[in-house]
N, C-alpha and C positions, 0 to 999 in steps of 0.2 A: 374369839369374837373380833380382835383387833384387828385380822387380818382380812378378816371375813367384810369389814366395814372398808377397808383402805381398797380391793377388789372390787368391790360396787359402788366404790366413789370414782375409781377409773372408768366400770363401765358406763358411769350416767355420763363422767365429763366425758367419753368417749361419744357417748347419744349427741348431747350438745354441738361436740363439734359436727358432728355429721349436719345437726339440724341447724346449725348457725345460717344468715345470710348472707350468699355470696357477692362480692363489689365485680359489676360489670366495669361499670365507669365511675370515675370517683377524680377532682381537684379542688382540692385548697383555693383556688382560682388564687395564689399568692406571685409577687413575681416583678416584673419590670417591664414598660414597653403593652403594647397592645397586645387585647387576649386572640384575637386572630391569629391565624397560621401558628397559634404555639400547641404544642400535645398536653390531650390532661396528661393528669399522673399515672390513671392505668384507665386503661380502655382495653379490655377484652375482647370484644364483641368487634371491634376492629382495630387492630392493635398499628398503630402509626398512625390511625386518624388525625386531623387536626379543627381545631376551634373555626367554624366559618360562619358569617355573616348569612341570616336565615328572612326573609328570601334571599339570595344571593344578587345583592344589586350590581352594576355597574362595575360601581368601585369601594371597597370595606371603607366601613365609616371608624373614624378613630376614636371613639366615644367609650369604649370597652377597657381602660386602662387599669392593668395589675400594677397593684401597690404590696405593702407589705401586709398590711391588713386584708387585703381580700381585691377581689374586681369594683371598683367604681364606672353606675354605668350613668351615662350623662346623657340631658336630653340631647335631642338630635334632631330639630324639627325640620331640617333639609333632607332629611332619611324618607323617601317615598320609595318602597321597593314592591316591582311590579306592576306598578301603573297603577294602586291603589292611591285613594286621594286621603290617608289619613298618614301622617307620620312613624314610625313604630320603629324600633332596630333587638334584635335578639343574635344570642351565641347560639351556635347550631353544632351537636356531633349525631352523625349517622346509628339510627338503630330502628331494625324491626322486629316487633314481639312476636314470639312463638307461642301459639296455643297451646295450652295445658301446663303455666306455666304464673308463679306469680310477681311483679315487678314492682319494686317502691325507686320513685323520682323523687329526688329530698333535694332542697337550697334552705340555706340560711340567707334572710336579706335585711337590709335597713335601709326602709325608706327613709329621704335627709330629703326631700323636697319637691315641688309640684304644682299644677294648679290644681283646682278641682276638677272630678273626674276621670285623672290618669290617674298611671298606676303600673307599676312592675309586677312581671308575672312568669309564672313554670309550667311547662309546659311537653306534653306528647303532641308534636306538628307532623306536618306531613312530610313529602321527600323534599331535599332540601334545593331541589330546582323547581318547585312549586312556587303560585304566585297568593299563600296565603299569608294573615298577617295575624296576630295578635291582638284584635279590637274588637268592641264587642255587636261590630254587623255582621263580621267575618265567619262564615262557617269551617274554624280550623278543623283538619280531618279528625285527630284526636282531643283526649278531654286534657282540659286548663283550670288553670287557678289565676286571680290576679289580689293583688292586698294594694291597698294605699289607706293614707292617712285623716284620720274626721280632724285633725288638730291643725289641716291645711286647711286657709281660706279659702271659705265655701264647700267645703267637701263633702261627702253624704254622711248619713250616718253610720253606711256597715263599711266595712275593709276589707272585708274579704269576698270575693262574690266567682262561683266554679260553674263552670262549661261541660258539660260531660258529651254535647253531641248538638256543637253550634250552639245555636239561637233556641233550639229545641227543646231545651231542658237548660235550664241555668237556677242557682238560686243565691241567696243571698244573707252573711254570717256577719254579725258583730263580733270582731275577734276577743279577746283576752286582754287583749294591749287597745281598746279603740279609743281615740281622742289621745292618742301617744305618738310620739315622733322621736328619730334615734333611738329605738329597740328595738334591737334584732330580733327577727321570728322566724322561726324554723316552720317551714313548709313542705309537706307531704303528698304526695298522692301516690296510694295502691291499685294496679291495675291486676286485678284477677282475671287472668285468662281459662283458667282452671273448666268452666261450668261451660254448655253450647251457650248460654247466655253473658256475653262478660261481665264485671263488676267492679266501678270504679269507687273510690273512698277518698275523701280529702282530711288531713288535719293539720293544725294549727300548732305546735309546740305538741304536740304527741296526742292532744285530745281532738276526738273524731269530732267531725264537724257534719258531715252527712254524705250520704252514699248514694248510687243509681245504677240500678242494673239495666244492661241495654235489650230493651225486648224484640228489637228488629236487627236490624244490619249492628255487627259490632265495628268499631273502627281498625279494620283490617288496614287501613289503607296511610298507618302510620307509616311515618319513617325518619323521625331524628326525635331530639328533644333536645330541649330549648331552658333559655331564659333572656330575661332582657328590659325593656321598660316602653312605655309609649306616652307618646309626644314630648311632653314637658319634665314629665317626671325623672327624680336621680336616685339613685342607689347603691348600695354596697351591697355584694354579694361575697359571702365569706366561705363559702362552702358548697357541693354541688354533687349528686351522687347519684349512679343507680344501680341498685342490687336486686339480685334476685334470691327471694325471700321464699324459705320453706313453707310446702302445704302444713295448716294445724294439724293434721287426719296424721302426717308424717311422724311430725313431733311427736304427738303423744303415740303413736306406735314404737315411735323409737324409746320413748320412755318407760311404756307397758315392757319393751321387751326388755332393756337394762334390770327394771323391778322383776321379770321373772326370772330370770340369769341368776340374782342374787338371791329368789328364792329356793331357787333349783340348788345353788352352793351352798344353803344353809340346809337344807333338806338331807344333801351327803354328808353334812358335816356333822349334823345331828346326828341319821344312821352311823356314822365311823365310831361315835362317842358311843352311842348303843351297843355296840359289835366288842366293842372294847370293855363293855361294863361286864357285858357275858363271859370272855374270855375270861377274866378277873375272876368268877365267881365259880 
């Protein structure tokens, strides 16, 4: 029976691995020197990539400064990129999602400061020679997330408020942490490419916050993802990632099939002990 147990403890962890989520892109955002022109840690999906200023102004703003703790990103209210009349500045790495496929975009941030109304935010943007911005007149191609703080002067009461398709659909969360400042919050969003209709999901420290599936045009017309802050607002971003996450349907098949693997091994094992009782006798 011992060995019979150590055998289907390989083939589950064997399932596991299979089923784990894979890191396209992934930095610590740790370091020295501005996050422009440096590489994250691993970018798969295009591998030498580097960190660029999203819309691509002019000239990169130096507001993006890795520390050891993480990126601090500072306001920037001379940052007009585009010709748009609102201030904003975000990191940009190149990527576009494939259909039938599912993608979690995660940051850790700490908002440290701001007026009311701004706000740091993550985000699937468009190509990264587009003239969109991160604010909420702006119809960015894909969906967004932004958090700021109720514990800044004057600021609303929710913190967290998501974009799944512009102006078109937005709604509006009081986080876990609201009326709080300097706590880090882990920020999520899953984009299901999986179904003809896509599926976006946003959460907050790993609890769901609310979801939209797109019933018309899905945002094909992605192509980077982002983070960053607008107007006034400052930040720490400690972390920054996107992986691509196995179908559930996957999992638990790869699961079923480990569980019947190990009942198929105890089935012979059983018969071999039967076969042997007869011989004996």
């Amino acid at each position: 029976m011992a060995k019979f147990t150590a055998i289907l403890a390989i083939i589950v962890a064997l399932a596991a691995t299979r089923a784990s989520a894979t890191p396209i892109i992934s930095d610590p955002l740790t370091g020295s020197g501005d996050l422009f022109s440096s590489a994250p840690q691993t970018d798969t999906y295009n591998p030498g990539d580097t960190w660029l200023a999203y819309p691509a102004p002019t000239t990169l703003p130096s507001n993006f400064a890795r520390t050891a703790s993480g990126t601090t990103v500072a306001a920037d209210n001379n940052f007009f990129p585009g010709g748009q009349g609102s201030a904003a500045s975000a990191a940009s790495l190149a990527f576009v999602p494939t259909a039938g496929n599912i993608y979690m975009l995660q940051a850790t941030v700490t908002v440290t400061g701001g007026n009311a109304g701004d706000w740091a935010f993550l985000g699937f943007g468009g190509s990264q020679s587009d003239t969109f911005i991160y604010s909420n007149n702006a119809d960015v191609p894909g969906p967004w997330m932004l958090i700021r703080s109720s514990a800044l002067s004057g600021q609303q009461a929710d913190d967290i408020q998501t974009f799944s398709n512009g102006e078109s659909n937005s709604a509006d969360y009081t986080g876990a942490n609201s009326g709080s400042i300097d706590i880090p919050q882990t920020l999520s969003m899953v984009l299901n490419t999986t179904a003809a209709h896509w599926k976006i999901s946003y959460y907050e420290n790993g609890g769901l916050l609310g979801s939209f599936t797109y019933s018309g045009s899905n945002p094909t017309t992605i192509g980077s993802v982002n983070f960053g802050e607008y107007v006034t607002t400052t930040a720490t971003f400690t972390s920054f990632s996107l992986t691509l996450v196995p179908e559930p349907s996957s999992i638990t098949l790869l699961g079923l099939g480990a569980i019947g693997c190990g009942v198929v091994l105890l089935q012979r094992r059983h018969a071999r002990k039967l076969n042997g009782a007869a011989i004996k006798l």
